[in-house]
C-alpha positions as CSV (number, residue, x, y, z in Angstrom):
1,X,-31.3,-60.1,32.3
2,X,-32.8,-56.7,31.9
3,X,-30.3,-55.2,34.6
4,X,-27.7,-56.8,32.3
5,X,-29.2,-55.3,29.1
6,X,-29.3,-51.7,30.6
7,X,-25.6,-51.7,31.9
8,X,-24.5,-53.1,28.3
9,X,-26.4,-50.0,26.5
10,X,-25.3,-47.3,29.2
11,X,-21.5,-48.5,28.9
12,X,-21.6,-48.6,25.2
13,X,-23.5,-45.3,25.3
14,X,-20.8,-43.5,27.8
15,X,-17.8,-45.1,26.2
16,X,-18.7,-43.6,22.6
17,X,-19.8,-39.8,24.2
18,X,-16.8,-40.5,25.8
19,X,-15.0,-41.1,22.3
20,X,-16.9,-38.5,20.9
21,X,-15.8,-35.7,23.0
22,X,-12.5,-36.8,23.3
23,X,-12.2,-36.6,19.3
24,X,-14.7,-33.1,19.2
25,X,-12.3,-31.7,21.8
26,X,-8.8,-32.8,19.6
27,X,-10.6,-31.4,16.7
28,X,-11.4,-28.2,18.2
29,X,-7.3,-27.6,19.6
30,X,-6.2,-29.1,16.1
31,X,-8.4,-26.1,13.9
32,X,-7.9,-23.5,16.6
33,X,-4.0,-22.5,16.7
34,X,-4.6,-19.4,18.5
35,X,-6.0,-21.5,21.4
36,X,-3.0,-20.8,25.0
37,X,-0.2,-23.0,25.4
38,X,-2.3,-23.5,28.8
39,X,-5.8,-24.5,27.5
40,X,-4.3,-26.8,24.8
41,X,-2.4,-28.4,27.5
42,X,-5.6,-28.6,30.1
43,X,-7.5,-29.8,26.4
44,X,-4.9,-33.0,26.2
45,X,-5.3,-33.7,29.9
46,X,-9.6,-33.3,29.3
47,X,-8.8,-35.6,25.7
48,X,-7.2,-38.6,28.2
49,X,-9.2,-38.1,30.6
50,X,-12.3,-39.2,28.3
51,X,-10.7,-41.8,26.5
52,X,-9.4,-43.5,30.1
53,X,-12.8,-42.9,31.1
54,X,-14.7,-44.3,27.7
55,X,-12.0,-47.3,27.9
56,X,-13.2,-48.1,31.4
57,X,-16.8,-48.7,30.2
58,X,-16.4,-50.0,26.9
59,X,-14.5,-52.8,29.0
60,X,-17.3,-53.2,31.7
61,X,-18.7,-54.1,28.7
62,X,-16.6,-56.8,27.8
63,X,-16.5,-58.2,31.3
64,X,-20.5,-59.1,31.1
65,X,-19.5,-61.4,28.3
66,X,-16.0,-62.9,30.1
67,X,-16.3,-62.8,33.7
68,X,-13.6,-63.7,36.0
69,X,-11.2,-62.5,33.4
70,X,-8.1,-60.7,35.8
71,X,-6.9,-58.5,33.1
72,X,-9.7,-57.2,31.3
73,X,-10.6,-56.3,35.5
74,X,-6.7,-55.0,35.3
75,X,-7.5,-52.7,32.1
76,X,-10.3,-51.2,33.5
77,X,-8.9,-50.8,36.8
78,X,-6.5,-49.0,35.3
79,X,-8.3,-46.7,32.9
80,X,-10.3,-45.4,35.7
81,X,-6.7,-44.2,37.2
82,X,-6.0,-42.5,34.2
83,X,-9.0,-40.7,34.4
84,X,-9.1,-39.8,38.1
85,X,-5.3,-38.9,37.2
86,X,-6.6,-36.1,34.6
87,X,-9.5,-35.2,36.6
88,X,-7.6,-34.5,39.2
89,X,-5.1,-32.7,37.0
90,X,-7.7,-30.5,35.2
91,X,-8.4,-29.3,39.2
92,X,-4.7,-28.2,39.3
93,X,-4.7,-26.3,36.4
94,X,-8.3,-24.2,36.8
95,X,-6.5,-21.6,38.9
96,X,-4.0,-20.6,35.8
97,X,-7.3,-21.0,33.7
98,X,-9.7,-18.7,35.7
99,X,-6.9,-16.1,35.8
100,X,-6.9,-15.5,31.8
101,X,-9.6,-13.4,31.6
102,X,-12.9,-14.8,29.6
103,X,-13.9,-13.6,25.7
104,X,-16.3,-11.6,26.9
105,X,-13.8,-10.1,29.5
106,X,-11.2,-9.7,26.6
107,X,-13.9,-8.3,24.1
108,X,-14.5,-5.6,27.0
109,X,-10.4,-5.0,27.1
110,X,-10.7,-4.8,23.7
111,X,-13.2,-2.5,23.5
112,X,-11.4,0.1,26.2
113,X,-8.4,-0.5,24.6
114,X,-10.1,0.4,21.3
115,X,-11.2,3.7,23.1
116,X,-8.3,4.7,24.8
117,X,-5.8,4.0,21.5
118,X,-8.8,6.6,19.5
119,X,-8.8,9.1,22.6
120,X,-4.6,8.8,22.4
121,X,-4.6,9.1,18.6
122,X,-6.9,12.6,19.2
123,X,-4.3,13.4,22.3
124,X,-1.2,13.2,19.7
125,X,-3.1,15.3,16.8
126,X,-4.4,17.7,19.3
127,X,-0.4,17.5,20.2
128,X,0.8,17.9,16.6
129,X,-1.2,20.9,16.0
130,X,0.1,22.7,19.2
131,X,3.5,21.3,18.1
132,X,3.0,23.1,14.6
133,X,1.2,26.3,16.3
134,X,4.2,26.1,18.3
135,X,6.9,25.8,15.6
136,X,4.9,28.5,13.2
137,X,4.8,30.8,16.5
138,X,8.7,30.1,17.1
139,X,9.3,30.5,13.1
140,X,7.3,34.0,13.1
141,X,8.9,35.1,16.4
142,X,12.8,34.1,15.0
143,X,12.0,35.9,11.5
144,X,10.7,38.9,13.7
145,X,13.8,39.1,15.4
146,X,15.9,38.9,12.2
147,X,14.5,41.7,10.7
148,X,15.1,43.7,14.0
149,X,18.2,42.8,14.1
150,X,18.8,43.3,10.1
151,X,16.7,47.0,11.2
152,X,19.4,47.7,14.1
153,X,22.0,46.7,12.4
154,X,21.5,48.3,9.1
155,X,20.7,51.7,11.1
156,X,24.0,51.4,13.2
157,X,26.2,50.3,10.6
158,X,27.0,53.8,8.9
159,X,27.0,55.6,12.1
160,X,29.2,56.8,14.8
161,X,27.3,54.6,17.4
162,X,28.7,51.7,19.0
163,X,27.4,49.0,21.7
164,X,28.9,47.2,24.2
165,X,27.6,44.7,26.9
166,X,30.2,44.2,30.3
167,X,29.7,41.6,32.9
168,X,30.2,42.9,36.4
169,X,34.0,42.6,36.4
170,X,33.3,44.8,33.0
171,X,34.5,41.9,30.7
172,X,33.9,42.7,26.7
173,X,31.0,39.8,26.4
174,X,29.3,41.1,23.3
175,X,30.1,44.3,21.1
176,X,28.7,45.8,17.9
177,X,29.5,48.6,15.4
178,X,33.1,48.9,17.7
179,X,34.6,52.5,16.7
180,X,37.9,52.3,14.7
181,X,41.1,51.8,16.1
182,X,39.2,49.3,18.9
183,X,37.9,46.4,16.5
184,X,35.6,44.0,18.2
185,X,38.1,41.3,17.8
186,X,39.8,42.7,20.0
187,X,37.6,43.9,23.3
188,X,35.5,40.2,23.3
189,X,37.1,38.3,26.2
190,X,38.9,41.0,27.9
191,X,38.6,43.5,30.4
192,X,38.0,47.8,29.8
193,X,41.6,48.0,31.7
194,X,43.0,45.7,29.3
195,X,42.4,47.8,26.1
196,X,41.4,51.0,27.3
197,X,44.2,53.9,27.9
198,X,44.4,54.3,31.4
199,X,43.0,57.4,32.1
200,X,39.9,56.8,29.8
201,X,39.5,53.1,32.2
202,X,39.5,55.2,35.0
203,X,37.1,57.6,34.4
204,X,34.5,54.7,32.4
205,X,35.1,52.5,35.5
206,X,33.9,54.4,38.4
207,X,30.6,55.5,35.9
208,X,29.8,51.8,35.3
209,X,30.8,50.8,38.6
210,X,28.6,54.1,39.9
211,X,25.3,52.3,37.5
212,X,25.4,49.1,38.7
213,X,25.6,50.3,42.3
214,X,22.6,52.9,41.9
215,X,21.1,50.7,39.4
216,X,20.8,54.2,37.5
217,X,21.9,55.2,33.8
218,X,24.3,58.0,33.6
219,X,25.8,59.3,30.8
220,X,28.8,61.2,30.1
221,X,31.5,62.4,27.5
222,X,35.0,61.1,27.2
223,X,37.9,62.0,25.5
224,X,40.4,59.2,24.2
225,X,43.6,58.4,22.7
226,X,43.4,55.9,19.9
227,X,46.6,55.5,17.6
228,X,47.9,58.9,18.4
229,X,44.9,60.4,17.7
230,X,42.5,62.5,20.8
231,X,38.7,61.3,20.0
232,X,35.6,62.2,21.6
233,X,32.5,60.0,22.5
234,X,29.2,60.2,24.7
235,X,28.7,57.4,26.5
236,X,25.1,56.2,28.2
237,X,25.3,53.1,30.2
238,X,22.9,51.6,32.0
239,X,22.5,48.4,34.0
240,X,22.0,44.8,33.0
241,X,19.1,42.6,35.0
242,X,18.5,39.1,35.2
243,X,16.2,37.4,37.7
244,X,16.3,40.8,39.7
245,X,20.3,41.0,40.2
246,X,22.1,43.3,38.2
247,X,24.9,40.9,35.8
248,X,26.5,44.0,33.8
249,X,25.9,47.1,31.8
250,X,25.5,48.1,28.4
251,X,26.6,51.0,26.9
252,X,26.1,52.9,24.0
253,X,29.1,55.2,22.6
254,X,28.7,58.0,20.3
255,X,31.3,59.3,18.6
256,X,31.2,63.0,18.8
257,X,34.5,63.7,17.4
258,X,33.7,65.3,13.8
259,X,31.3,67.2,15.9
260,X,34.2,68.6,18.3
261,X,36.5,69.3,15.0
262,X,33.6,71.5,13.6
263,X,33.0,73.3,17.1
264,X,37.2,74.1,16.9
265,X,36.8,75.0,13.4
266,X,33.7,77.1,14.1
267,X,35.9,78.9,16.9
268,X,38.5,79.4,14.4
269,X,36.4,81.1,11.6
270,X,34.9,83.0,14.4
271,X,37.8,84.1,15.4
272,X,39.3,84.8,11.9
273,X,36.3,86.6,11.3
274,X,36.3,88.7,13.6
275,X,39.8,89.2,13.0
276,X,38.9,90.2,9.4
277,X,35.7,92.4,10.5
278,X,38.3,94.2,12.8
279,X,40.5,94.8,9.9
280,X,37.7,95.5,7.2
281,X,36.1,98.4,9.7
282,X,39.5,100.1,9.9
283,X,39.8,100.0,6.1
284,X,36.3,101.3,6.0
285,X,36.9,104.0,8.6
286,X,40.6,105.0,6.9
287,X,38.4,105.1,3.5
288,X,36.0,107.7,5.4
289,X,38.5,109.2,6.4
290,X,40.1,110.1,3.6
291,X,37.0,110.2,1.6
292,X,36.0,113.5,3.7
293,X,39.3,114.9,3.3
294,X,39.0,115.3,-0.3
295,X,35.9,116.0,-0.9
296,X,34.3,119.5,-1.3
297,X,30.9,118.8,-0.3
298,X,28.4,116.1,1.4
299,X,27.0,114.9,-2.4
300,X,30.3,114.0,-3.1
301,X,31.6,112.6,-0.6
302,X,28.3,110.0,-0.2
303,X,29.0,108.9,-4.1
304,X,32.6,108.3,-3.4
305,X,32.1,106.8,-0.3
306,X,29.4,104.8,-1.6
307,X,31.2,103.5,-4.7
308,X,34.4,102.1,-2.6
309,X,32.5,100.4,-0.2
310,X,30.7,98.5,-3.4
311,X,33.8,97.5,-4.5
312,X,35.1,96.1,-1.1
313,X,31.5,94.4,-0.9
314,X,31.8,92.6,-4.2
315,X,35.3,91.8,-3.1
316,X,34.0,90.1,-0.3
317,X,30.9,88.5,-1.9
318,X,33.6,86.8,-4.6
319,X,36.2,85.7,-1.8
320,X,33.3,84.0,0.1
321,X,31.8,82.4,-3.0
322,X,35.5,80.6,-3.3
323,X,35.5,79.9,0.4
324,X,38.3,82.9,1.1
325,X,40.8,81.3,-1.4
326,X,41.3,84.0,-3.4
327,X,39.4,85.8,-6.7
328,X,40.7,85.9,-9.7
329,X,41.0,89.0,-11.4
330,X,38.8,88.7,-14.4
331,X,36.2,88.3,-12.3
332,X,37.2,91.0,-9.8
333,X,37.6,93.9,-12.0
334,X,34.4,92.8,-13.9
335,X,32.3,93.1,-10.7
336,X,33.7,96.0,-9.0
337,X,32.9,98.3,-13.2
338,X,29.3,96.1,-12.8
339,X,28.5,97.0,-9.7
340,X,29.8,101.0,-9.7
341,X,29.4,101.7,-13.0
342,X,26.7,99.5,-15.2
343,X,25.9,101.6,-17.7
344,X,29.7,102.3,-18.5
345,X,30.1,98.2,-18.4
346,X,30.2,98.2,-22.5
347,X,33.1,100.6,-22.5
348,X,36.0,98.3,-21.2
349,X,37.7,95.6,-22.6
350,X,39.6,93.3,-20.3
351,X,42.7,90.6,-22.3
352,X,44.5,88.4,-19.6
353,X,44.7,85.1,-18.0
354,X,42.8,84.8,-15.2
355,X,45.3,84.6,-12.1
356,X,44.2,84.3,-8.9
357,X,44.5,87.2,-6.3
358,X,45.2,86.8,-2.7
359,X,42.4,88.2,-0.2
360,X,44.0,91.3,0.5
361,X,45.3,92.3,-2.5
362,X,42.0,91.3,-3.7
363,X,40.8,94.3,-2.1
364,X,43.5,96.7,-2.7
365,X,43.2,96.3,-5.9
366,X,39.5,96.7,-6.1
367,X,39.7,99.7,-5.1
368,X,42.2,100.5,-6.9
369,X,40.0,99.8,-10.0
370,X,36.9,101.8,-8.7
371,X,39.1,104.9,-8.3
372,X,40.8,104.8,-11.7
373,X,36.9,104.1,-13.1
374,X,35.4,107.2,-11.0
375,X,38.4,109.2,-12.3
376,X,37.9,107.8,-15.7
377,X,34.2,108.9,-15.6
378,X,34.4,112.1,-13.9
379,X,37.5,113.4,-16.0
380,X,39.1,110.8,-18.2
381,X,38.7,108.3,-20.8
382,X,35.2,107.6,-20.1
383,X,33.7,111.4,-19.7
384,X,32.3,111.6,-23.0
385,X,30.6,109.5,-25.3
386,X,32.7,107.3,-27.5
387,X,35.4,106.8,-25.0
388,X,36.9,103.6,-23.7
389,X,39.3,101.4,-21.5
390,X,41.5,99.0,-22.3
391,X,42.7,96.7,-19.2
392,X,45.3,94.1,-20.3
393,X,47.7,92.1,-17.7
394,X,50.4,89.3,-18.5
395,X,53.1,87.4,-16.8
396,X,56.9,88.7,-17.4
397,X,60.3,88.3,-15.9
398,X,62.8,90.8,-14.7
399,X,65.7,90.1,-12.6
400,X,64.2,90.3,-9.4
401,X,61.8,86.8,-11.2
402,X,57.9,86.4,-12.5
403,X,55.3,89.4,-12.0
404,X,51.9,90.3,-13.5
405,X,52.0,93.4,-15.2
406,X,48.5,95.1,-16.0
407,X,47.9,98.2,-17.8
408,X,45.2,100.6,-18.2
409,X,44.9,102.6,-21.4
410,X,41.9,105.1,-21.8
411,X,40.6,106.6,-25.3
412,X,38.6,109.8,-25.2
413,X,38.7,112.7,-28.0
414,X,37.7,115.3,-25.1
415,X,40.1,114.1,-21.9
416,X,42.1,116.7,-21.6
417,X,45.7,116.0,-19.9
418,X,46.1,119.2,-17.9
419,X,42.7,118.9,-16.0
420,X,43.4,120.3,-12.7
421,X,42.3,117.7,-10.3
422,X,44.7,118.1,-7.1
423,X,46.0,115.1,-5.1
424,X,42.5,113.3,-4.1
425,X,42.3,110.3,-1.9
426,X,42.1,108.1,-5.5
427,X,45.6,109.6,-6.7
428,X,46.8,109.1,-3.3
429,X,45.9,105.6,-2.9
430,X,47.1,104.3,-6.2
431,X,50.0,105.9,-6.8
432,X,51.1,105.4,-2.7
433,X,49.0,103.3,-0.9
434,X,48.7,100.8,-3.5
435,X,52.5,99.7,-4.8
436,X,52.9,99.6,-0.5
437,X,50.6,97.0,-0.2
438,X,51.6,94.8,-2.8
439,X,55.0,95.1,-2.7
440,X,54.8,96.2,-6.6
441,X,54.9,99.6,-8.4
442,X,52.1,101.9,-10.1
443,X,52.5,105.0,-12.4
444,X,49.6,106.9,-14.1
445,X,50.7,108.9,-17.6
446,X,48.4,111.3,-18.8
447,X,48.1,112.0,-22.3
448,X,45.5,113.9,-24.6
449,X,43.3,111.1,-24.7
450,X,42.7,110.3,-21.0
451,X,45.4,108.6,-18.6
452,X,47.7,105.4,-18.8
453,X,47.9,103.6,-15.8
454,X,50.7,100.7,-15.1
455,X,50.8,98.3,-12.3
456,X,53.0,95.2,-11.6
457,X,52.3,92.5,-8.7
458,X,54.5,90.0,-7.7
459,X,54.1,86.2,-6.7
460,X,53.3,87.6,-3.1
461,X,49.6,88.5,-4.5
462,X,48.8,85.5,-6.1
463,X,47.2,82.3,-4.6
464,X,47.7,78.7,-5.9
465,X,45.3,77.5,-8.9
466,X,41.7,77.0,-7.7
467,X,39.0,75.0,-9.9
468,X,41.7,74.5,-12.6
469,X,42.9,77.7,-12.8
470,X,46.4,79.1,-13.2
471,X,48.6,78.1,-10.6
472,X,50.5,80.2,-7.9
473,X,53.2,82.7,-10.1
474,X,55.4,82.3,-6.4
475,X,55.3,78.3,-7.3
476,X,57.5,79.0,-10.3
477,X,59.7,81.6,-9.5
């Protein structure tokens, strides 16, 4: 009876922890969503598996009060199954289940993960701030560059100098600053022969094809035709490298064709002055010449020498002060009477227009003045106090057209008319050598008051206006 007793508690006992865990276990899946599709699934099976199992003792129990009963014997028979079934099924499904790895496992995974997501987040701001280094460096560098290139360009763009970069079949690929007449529009893309006059290409060629061979700059100067006009340029070139092979040249062109224009134009004013120097030192020596002729002693032939090579030096002083375009002739006959005669300067009166001499009559007619001044002084108007000179000149017509007639009146009390002077070099020159020159006329009156001197000069001796200044007399004619 005892044996009896025992089996009736230990059924009821196993059937309700049976129960128990069965409905612990549900309640645990049911509160726990998170739980794996494959442990909820192995948590039904376990669930089943209990309640088969509790069901198979709670009946035991009932077959201690009904025995012999087939089906309660059935029932429990076949609860047992059940539970063997999801025993058996549990052992199926542990290999899937001990392959997810374990909380502590995945708080481990957790933690490394943790660590290697901080030491990536520290990788990619250590790589932002070389990123940002980077794109300040690339920033500074590219603004750098800019301003070179503002520099070069700004320093090139007034000037004569052009560049040029050629590929080995000497292709145009980049060019800057192009001279004019060969715009840059039109050299990119195509080759020196293409746009270069022929003999120009053929002298450039074989210097560019000489560099890259020697892998040596040479430089050289080159005249050109460009729209019908010859211009001159120095060229350097030297070669282009990349990864040790030499992939073109680049040349830079000079234009040095305003400085062969001044080197012609020097030639020429060298040439014209010595020209002039030739013809100045035969005036000088025919001046000597005559000088010595007529005078009667050393002392006076130094003061006349002296005084008419003044007046051809202030001659020349004035006709390089207006660049050898003329002088006009208030301003000639004022420095020739400054520059022989100061302190006699207060005793002429000039009343005229000032027109424009030629070169050369420039200097015929300065000495022409200086002689008619030293006569003037010596024996005329000027020889004693109180005297004077009138010069006076104005356009008029004849038949023969325009001329500038000038006149010379002296005013003395004590000139005398009948001084004997003889036929000097000054009489000679402006009575003869004068009117020959300029194609004009001259006569000299003498009267009790000094002498009158009249000269006319044709459009021949005049130049056109300079500064604003009365225009050529030949121009209206």
């Amino acid at each position: 009876m005892r044996r009896q007793e025992m089996r009736f508690v230990s059924d009821i006992a196993v059937g309700l922890a049976c129960l128990s865990a069965a409905l612990a276990l549900s309640y645990y899946i049911h509160k726990r969503s998170s739980v794996e599709e494959l442990a909820r699934q192995t948590s039904r099976i376990a669930i089943i598996g209990f309640l088969a199992f509790g069901a198979s003792h709670l009946v035991d129990v009932l077959t201690l009060f009904w025995r012999g009963v087939a089906w309660l014997d059935f029932i429990q028979a076949a609860a047992l199954g059940v539970a063997l079934t999801a025993s058996l099924a549990i052992w199926g499904l542990l290999p899937a289940l001990l392959a997810e790895p374990s909380p502590g496992e995945l708080l481990e995974a957790n933690r490394a993960l943790s660590g290697a997501t901080a030491r990536r987040a520290e990788e990619l701001a250590r790589l932002a701030a070389a990123k940002a280094d980077l794109e300040r460096a690339v920033a500074e560098r590219t603004q750098a560059l800019d301003e070179a290139k503002q520099r070069f360009e700004n320093a090139l763009k007034n000037s004569d100098i052009s560049m040029s970069q050629q590929d080995t079949d000497l292709r145009y690929l980049w060019v800057h600053n192009a001279p004019k007449g060969l715009p840059a529009a039109v050299l990119l893309g195509r080759l020196q022969q293409d746009v270069l006059p022929a003999r120009a290409d053929m002298v450039l060629t074989a210097a560019k094809r000489g560099v890259m061979a020697s892998k040596a700059a040479n430089s050289l100067d080159l005249e050109m035709e460009i729209d019908g006009d010859t211009r001159y340029f120095h060229e350097n070139i030297e070669a282009l490298w990349r990864d040790g092979e030499v992939v073109g040249v680049l040349t830079t062109s000079i234009e040095t064709t305003a400085y062969h224009r001044r080197q012609e134009e020097l030639r020429a004013l060298l040439r014209e002055l010595t020209h002039r120097t030739k013809n100045l030192l035969a005036v000088i020596m025919g001046i000597a010449r005559q000088s010595g002729r007529s005078s009667t002693d050393i002392a006076t032939f130094v003061a006349h020498f002296n005084g008419r090579i003044r007046a051809l030096a202030v001659t020349h002083e004035l006709l390089v002060a207006s660049q050898w375009r003329g002088v006009g002739l208030r301003e000639l006959i004022a420095g020739v009477w400054k520059s022989t005669s100061p302190e006699a300067q207060q005793r002429m009166a000039l009343t005229g227009e000032n027109y424009w001499l030629a070169p050369e009559s420039a200097q015929n007619l300065a000495l022409a003045i200086y002689e008619m001044q030293s006569n003037a002084i010596e024996h005329g108007g000027l020889l004693a106090p109180g005297g004077s000179v009138k010069i006076a000149w104005a356009e008029e017509k004849n038949q023969a057209g325009p001329f500038v007639k000038l006149t010379w009146e002296e005013n003395s009390p004590q000139a005398s008319a009948n001084d004997n002077r003889g036929d000097g070099f000054g009489k000679t020159f402006v009575q003869v050598l004068l009117p020959r020159a300029t194609k004009g006329s001259s006569t000299i009156e003498s009267h009790d008051r000094g002498l009158n001197w009249t000269l006319t000069l044709p459009p021949v001796n005049f130049v056109s206006g300079v500064c604003g200044l009365r225009r050529d007399l030949a121009e209206t004619a």
